[in-house]
Structure formats: C-alpha cells, structure tokens
C-alpha positions as CSV (number, residue, x, y, z in Angstrom):
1,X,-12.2,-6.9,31.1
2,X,-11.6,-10.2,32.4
3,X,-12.3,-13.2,30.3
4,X,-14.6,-15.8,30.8
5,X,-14.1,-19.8,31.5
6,X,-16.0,-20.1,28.4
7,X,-14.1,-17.3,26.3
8,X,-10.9,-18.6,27.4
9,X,-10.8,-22.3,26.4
10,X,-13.3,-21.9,23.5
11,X,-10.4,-23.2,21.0
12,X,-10.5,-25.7,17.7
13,X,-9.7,-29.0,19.0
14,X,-10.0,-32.3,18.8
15,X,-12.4,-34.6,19.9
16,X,-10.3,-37.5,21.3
17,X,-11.9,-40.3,19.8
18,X,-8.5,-41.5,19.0
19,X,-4.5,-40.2,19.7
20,X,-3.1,-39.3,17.6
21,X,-6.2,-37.6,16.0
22,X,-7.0,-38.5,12.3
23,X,-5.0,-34.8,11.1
24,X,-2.1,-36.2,13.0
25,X,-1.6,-39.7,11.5
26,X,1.7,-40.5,9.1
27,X,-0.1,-41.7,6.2
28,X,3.1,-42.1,4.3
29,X,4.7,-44.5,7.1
30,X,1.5,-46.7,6.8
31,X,1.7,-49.8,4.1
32,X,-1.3,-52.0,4.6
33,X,0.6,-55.4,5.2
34,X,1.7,-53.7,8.7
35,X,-2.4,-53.0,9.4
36,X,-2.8,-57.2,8.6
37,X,0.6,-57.5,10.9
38,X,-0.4,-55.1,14.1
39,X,-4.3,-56.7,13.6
40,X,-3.4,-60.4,13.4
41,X,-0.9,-59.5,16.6
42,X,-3.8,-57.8,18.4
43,X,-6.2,-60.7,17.7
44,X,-4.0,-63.1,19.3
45,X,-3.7,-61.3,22.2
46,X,-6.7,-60.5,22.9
47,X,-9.7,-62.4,20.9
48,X,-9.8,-65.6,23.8
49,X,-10.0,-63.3,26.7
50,X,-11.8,-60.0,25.4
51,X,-13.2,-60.8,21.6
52,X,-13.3,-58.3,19.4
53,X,-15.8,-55.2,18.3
54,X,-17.3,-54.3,15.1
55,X,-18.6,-50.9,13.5
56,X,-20.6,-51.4,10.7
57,X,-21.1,-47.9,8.4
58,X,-24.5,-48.0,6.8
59,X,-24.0,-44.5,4.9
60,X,-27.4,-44.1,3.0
61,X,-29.9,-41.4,4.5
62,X,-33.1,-40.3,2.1
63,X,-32.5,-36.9,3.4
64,X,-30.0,-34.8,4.4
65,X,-29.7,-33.2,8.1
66,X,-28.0,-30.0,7.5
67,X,-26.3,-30.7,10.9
68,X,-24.7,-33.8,10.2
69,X,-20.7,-34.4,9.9
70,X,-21.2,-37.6,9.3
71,X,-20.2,-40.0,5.8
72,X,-23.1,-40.2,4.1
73,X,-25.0,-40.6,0.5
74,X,-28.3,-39.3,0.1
75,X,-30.7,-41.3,-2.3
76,X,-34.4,-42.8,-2.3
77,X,-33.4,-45.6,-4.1
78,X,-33.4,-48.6,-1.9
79,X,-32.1,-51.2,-4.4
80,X,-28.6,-49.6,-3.2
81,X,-28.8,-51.9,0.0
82,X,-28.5,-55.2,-0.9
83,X,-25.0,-55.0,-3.0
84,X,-23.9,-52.8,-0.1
85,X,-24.0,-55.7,2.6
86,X,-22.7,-57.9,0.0
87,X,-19.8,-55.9,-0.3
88,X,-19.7,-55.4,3.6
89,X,-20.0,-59.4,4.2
90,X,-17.3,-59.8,1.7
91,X,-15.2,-57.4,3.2
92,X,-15.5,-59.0,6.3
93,X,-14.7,-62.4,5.0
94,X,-11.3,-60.9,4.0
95,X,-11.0,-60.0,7.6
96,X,-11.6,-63.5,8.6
97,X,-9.1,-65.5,6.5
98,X,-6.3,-63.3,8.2
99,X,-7.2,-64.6,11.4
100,X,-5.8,-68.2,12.8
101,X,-9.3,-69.4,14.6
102,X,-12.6,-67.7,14.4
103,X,-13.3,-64.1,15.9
104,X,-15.7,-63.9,19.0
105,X,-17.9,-60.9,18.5
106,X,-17.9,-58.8,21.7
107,X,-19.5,-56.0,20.4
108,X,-21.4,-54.9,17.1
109,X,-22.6,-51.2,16.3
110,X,-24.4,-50.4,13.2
111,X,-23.9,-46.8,13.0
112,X,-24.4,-44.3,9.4
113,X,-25.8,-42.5,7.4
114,X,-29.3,-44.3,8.8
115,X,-29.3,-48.1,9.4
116,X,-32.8,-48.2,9.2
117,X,-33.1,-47.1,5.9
118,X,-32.4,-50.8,5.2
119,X,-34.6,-53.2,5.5
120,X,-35.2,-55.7,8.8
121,X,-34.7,-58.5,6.0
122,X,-31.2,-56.8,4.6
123,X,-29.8,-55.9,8.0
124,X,-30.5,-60.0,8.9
125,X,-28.9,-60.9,5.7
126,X,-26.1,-58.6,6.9
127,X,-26.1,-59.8,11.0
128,X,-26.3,-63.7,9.7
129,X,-23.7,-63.0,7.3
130,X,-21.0,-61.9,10.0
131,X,-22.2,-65.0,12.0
132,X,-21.1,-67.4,9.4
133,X,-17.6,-66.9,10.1
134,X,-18.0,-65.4,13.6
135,X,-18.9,-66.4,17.0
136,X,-20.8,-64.3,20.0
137,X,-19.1,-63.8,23.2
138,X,-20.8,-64.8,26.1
139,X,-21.9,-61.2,27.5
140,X,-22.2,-59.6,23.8
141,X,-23.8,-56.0,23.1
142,X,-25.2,-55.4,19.9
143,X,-26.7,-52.0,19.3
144,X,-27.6,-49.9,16.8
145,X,-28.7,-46.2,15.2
146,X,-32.0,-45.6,14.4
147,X,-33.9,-42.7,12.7
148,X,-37.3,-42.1,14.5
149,X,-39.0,-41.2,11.1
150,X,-38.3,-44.2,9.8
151,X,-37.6,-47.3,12.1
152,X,-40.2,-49.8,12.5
153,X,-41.7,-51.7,14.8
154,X,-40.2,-54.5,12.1
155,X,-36.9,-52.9,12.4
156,X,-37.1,-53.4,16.4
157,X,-38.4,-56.5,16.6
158,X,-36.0,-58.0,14.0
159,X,-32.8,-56.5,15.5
160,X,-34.3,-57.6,18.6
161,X,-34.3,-61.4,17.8
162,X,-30.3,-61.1,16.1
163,X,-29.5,-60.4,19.8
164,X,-29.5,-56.3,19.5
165,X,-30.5,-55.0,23.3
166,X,-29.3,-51.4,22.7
167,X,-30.9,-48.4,20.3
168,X,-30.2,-44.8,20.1
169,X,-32.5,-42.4,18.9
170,X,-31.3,-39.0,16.9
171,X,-33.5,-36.5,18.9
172,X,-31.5,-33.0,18.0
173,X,-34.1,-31.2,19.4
174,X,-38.0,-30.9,19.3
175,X,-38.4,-26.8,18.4
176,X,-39.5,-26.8,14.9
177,X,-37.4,-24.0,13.8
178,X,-34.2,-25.5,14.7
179,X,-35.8,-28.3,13.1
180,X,-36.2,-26.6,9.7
181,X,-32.9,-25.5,10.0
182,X,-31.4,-28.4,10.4
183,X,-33.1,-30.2,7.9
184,X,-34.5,-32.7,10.3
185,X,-38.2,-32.5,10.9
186,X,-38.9,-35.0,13.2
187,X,-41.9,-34.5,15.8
188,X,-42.0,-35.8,19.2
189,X,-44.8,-38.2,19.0
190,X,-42.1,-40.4,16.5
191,X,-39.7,-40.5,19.0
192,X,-42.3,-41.6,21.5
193,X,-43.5,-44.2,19.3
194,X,-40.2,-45.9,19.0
195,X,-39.4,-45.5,22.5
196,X,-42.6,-47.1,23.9
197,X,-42.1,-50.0,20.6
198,X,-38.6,-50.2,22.2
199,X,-39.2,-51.3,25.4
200,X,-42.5,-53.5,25.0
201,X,-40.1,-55.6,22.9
202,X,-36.9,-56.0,25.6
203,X,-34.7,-53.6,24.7
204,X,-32.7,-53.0,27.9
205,X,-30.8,-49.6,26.9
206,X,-32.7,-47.1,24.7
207,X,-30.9,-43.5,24.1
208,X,-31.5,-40.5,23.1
209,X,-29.0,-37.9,21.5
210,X,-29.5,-34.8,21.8
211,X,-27.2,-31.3,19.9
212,X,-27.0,-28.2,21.9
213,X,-25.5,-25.3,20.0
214,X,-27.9,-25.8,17.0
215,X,-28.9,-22.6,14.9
216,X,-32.2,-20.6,16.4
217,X,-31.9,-22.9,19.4
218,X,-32.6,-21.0,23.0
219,X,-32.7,-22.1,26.2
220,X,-36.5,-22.6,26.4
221,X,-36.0,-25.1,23.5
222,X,-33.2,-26.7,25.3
223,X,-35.4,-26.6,28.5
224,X,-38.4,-27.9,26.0
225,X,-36.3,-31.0,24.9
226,X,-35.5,-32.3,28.3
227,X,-38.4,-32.3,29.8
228,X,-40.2,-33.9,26.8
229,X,-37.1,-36.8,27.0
230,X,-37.6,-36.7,30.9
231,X,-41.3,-37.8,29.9
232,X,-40.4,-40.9,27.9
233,X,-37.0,-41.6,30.4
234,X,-34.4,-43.4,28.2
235,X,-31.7,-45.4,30.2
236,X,-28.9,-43.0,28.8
237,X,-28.6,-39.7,26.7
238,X,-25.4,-37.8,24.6
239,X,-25.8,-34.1,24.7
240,X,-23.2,-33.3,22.8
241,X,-22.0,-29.9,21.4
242,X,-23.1,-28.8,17.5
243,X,-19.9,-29.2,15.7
244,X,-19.6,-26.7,12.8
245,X,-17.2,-27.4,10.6
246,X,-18.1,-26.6,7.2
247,X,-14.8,-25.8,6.0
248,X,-14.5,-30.0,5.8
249,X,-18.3,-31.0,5.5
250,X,-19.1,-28.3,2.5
251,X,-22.3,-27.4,1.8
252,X,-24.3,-29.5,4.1
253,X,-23.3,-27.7,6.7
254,X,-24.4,-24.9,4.9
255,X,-28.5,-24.5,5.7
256,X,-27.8,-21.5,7.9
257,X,-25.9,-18.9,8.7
258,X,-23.1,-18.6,11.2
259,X,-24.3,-15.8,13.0
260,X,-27.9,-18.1,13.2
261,X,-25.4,-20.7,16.4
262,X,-25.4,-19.4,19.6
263,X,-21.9,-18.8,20.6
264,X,-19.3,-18.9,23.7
265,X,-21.4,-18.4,26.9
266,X,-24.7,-18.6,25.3
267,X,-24.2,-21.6,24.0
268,X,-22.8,-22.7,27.3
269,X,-25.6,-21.9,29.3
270,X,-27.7,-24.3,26.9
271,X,-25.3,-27.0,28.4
272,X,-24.9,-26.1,32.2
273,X,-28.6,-25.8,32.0
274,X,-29.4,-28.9,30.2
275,X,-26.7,-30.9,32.5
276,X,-28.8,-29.2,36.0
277,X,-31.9,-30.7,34.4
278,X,-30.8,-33.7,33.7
279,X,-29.1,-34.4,37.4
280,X,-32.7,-33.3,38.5
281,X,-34.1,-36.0,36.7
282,X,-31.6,-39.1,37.9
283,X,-28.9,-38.7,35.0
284,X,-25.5,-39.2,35.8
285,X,-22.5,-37.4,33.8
286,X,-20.3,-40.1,32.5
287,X,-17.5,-39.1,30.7
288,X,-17.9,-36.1,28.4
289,X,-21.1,-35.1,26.8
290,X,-22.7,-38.7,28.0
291,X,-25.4,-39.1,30.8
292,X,-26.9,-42.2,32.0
293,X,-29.5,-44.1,35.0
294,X,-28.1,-46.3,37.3
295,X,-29.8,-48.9,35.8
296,X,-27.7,-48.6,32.7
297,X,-24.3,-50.4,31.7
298,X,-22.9,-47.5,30.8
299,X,-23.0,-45.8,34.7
300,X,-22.3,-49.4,36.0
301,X,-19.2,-49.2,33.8
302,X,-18.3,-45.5,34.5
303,X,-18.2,-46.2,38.4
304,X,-15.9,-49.6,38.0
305,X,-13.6,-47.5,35.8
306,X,-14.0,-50.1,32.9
307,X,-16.0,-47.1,30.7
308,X,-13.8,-47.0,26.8
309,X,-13.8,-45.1,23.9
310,X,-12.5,-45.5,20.3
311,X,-14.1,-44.2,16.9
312,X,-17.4,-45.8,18.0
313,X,-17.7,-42.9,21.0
314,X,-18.0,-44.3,25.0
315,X,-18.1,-48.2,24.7
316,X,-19.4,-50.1,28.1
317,X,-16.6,-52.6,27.9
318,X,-13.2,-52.8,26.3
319,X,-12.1,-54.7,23.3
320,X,-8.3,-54.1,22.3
321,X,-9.2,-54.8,18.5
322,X,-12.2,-52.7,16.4
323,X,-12.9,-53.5,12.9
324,X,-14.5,-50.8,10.8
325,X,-17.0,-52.3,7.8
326,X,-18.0,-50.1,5.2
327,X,-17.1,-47.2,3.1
328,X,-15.1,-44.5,5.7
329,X,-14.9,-47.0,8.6
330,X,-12.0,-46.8,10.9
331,X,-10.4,-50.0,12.4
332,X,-8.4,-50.2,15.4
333,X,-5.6,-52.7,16.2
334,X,-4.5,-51.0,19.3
335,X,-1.2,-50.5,17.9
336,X,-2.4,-48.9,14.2
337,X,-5.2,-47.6,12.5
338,X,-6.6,-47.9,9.4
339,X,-9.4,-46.2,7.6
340,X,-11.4,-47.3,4.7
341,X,-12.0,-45.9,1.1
342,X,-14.3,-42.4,1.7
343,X,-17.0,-42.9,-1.5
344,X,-18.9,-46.0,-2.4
345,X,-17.5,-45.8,-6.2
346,X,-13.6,-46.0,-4.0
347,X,-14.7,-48.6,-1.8
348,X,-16.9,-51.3,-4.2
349,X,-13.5,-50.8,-6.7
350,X,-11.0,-52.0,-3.7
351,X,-13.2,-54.8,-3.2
352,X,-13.5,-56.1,-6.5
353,X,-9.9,-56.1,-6.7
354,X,-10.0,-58.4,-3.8
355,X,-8.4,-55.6,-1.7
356,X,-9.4,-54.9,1.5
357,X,-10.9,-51.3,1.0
358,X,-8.0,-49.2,3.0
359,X,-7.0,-46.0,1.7
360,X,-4.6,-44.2,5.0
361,X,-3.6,-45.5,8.5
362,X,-0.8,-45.0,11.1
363,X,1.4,-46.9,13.2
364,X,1.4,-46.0,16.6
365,X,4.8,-45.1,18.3
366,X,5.4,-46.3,21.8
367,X,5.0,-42.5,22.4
368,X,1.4,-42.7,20.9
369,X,0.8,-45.4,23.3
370,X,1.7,-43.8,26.3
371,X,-0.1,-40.5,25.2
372,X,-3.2,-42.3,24.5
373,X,-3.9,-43.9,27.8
374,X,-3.5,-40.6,29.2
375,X,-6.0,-39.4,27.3
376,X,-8.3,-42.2,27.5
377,X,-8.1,-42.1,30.9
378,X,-9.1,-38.4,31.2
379,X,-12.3,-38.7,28.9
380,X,-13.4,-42.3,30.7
381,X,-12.4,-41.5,34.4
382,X,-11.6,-37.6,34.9
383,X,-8.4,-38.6,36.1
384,X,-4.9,-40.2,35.1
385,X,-2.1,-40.8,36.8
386,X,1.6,-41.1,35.8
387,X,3.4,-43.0,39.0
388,X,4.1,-46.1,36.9
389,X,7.0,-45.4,35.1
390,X,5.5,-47.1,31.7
391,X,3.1,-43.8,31.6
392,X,6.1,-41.4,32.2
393,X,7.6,-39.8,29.1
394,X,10.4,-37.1,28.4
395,X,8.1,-34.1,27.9
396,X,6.3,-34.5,31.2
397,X,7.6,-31.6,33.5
398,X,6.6,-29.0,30.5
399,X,3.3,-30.6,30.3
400,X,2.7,-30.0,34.3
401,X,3.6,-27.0,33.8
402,X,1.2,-26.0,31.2
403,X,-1.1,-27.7,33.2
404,X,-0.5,-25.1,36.0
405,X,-3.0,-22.3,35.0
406,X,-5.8,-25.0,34.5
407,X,-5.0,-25.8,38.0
408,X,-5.2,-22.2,38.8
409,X,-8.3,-21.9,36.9
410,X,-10.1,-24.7,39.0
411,X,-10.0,-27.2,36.1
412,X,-7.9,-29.8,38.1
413,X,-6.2,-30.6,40.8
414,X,-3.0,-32.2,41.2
415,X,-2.3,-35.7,43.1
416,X,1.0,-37.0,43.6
417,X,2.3,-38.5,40.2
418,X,-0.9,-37.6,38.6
419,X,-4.1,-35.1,38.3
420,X,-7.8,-35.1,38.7
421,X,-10.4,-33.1,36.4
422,X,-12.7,-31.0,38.8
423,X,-16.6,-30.6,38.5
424,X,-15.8,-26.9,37.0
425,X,-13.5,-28.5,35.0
426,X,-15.5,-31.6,33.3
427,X,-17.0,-29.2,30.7
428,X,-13.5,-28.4,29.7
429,X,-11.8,-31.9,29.4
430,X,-11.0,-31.7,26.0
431,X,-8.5,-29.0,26.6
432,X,-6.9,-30.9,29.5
433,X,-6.1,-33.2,26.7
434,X,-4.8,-30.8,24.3
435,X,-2.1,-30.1,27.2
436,X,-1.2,-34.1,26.7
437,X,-1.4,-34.0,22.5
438,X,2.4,-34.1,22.0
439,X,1.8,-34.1,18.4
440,X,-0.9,-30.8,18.4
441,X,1.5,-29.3,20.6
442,X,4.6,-29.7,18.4
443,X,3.1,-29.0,15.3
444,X,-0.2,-26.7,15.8
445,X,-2.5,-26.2,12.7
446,X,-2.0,-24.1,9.5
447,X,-5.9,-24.3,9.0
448,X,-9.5,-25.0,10.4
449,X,-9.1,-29.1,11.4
450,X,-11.4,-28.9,14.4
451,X,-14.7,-27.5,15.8
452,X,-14.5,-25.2,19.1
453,X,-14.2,-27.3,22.4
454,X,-17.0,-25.5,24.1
C-alpha cells in the first residue's frame, strides 16, 4: 500500500528556529570571551542602521500546562519577581558596558513561563530599567505574552503606556476536555475579555496561538476554536503543531497518554482543515504555522520578503544582533550563539559572581552561515536561491539530488540556481530543510532530539 504525504515525511526534526539547531552546536569550541568578541563585532555593524532586539524570559507560571515545552518554574509565591528583574536589569547592564555607545532597542519581547504573572508595577520597573542604559529606535515593536486567566486590564494598559503595541494570547483550544488534559482551563469569555480590553486601549496587533495535535482534540474542536477566534478577529494567529517530547520535558509532558494525540493524517486533517477556515475568514499563511490580516505587519512584511526568524519565532523586521535576558535565554550575534544558565539557583549564582549567566554556545562556521540563510529563507519566503556564488557550497549537487523526490512529490519546484516550496508542499517545509542541515545529515541522531514534523 502506498504511503501517504503525511506518513512519509512525518520524521523527528527540528524546528529551525536557528542552524545549526541547539543538538548541533560545539559546546566545547565555545569560550565566552569569543560570545563578548562576535557580539561587540555585531553591534558595530549593525546597532546605527538596524538596532538591536531583546527577549526577556519571565519563567514563573502558578500552574503548570501539561502541554508546555517551555523553561519554566511553577510557584504562587509572587515575592519571586522583584529580585528576578533585579537580576535581569543587572544582567543587562553587563551587556551594556561591552558595548562602545548605547544600544537602540529595535525590538523587545517578553516571553516565559507567564509575563503576566508579574505585576504592571514590576514589569515597568523591568521596561524603565532597560531604558536607563538604552535607547528606542524610531519604528520600535515591543510586545509581549500574556495568559488570558490572568492579564489585567492593569497589565494592558501599563504595557500599553512603555510603548508595547503587540500581545499574544495562549488560546490552545476552547473544548474542555482537551483543556483538562492539558492542564489549562481557560474559557472563552477570558480570552474575549482581554481581546476587547486590548483593542479599546490601542493595541494594533493582538494574537492568538492556537495547538493542533493536542490529546482528545477532534476536528469539531478544531472547527469549534476557529470560529470562536473568527468571532473576536485578532490581526494574526500561530497554529502550530503539539510538540511531544517528553523524553526532554519529563513529566510535564506526562498528563496523558500517547495513544490520547491524534496521529499522522488525523492530526493533519486538524491542520488542512483549520488552514481552509482560516483562508475563509481573511487569514493569510505566512511562513510556517503563522497566519495573519492584511492589516497586520507581519503580512506587510511576509509580502516585501523582509519577514525573520530567530529563537524569538517569525519577527516583522530584522535585527542582526538578539540578546536573551533571563534564566535559559538564547542570544544571537549573527555569527555565535550563546545560551544562558537553565535553573534560577544556576543563573542568580553566575550573576553574583559578576558573570554574565552563560553556560554553552557556538561559533558559527562560514558553512553555518551559508546553510542558515538557506534555511531562513525557506521558512520566511518558501523559496531560496543559490545563483550568487556566496550561497553555493561543496555539498550542493548531493543536496539537489536529494531534493529530487520532493520535487517528484509536488513539494517544490526547481528554478534555475534555486527552488521554490509549492502550496502542497508548505505543510512540509521543515523537511525541505532537513535536505539543507549539513550537520543532521552528516551526523543523524542516536536518540529522540526532536518532535515529528507533521
């Protein structure tokens, strides 16, 4: 019996927020004095013209979402959030006297764990704190995670006034047994709430994310979901694939069983279905698992080919230099990365030494370089192209060729000097990419790294 689309390309892989992918860096070429090197040479290059972005990881959560992959810590106890930003600010400071003039902020993203389980008065202390040694570019985009349950209208308002225009909303789904699995009970008239609060105040991008592939989930729930989101109309959505990988997250992805997911074309048909509803209802595909308005940067930036992405996910605009704050952040020079200390305990000790809170990085090879804006270009534009001779590289003509049965397969075409990633084959752009992973191809897994593609 023939296979399916679906059954075929349904492998562990990665999912490309970086190259090489995090399994793939050589920790034990990295020294810390060449991350302060390949940043400070970044900065100069770049800070006048582009500026630079910021991730902030805001890890605590009073609950735990059994769905989650995420770095987090689960506790009630809010007195844990003011000597958190004072350890993030001072981190940050150490950032700053590395530089030779003052950063200009481009972008900021609060992500987590749950931002707003701080409090509007702590995330200002932690917004004016970066500003004291920082500067705002002149078309700046400052957004942030929140949790429906718990985000104010305080929390809005105040973000609001630092200059935050952009919010996403953790939607999952609304059926409350997918709900109960996942830990996450979370009824639709919060998410309404929010929304509404959202745009009275002048936010000019709200999202919504939403997980297909959940356990219990069916299509009527997926079907359920959209058209409640249809209802409140937010300028751009992620519906992105369930990642199970408990084999790295432990036991919180553990509130199910494995035989509770939908799998290979059932779970696909929650997608395809989702995706035909969401083109019914004005949404644009941009990029992988990412939908959008016209009326949002995010399509503006899709259709002028300026659409990014780094360890932050799709980005509207490019900076070459990302600086990740807070315990697990990962920073990104462009020509290295470098990821900070995985538990609080880890990353408070680093600081105290006056050390900024690294643990593991890598230096990019000119290889990696290459590689990379291959691969960046086929999750931001479908397409890339390698007539330049600065994106050729020796293993090319075995790469076409592997490329071959995708082609066959009505994944992509071929130009001259480059190919294109069809409609049938958009759902399936993460293995495109595997075909460019040098490093995955020379050295393929011992054990379970990634979740399936599909």
């Amino acid at each position: 019996m023939q296979l399916s689309l679906v059954q075929k390309y349904n492998v562990p892989g990665p999912r490309y927020t970086s190259y090489p992918t995090v399994p793939y860096w050589e920790e034990d070429l990295f020294h810390v004095e060449d991350w302060k090197a390949s940043l400070v040479r970044s900065f100069k290059e770049s800070n006048a013209t582009e500026g630079i972005s910021l991730y902030i990881h805001l890890p605590f959560c009073e609950s735990l979402c059994t769905f989650c992959g995420c770095n987090k810590r689960i506790t009630k106890r809010h007195e844990v959030e003011h000597p958190y930003i004072l350890a993030v600010l001072k981190e940050w400071r150490m950032y700053c006297d590395l530089f030779p003039r003052k950063p200009i902020i481009k972008e900021i993203h609060l992500g987590g764990g749950t931002p707003t389980f701080f409090s509007p008065e702590n995330l200002e202390l932690l917004i004016n704190g970066i500003f004291q040694y920082a500067e705002k570019a002149t078309a700046y985009e400052f957004s942030f995670e929140g949790h429906p349950n718990n985000t104010t209208r305080q929390h809005l308002q105040k973000l609001y006034d630092l200059g935050f225009r952009r919010v996403s909303f953790g939607v999952q789904d609304y059926a409350e047994k997918v709900q109960q699995a996942i830990h996450r009970i979370q009824p639709f008239h919060n998410v309404a709430k929010v929304s509404f609060w959202a745009k009275e105040i002048g936010y000019t991008s709200i999202g919504h994310d939403l997980i297909f592939g959940l356990p219990f989930q069916t299509l009527s729930n997926v079907k359920d979901t959209i058209d409640k989101t249809k209802s409140l109309l937010p300028d751009r959505l992620a519906f992105y694939s369930y990642a199970h990988v408990p084999w790295i997250k432990g036991n919180g992805q553990r509130g199910f069983n494995d035989e509770d997911l939908p799998k290979d074309d059932e779970k696909r048909q929650l997608y395809e279905e989702g995706k035909k509803m969401l083109a019914t209802n004005g949404y644009h595909e941009i990029g992988m698992d990412h939908f959008a308005l016209e009326n949002d940067t995010m399509f503006t930036s899709f259709k002028e080919g300026k659409l990014h992405r780094n360890f932050m996910g799709y980005t509207a605009s490019k900076t070459q230099l990302m600086i990740g704050l807070g315990v697990s952040s990962i920073s990104d020079s462009w020509y290295s990365f470098a990821q900070n200390e995985k538990t609080i305990e880890d990353y408070y000790s680093r600081l105290e030494a006056n050390q900024l809170p690294v643990f593991r990085g890598h230096l990019l090879t000119p290889e990696d370089l290459v590689i990379r804006k291959h691969i960046l270009n086929l999750m931001c534009q479908f397409t890339t192209s390698w007539n330049d001779v600065s994106m050729q590289f020796p293993e090319l003509e075995a790469i076409h060729s592997n490329l071959e049965e995708m082609e066959a397969d009505g994944l992509l075409k071929f130009l001259d000097h480059g190919i294109i990633v069809t409609e049938k084959g958009k759902p399936f752009v993460r293995n495109i990419c595997m075909a460019f992973d040098l490093r995955l191809i020379r050295k393929a897994p011992e054990t379970k790294l990634f979740s399936m593609t599909i």
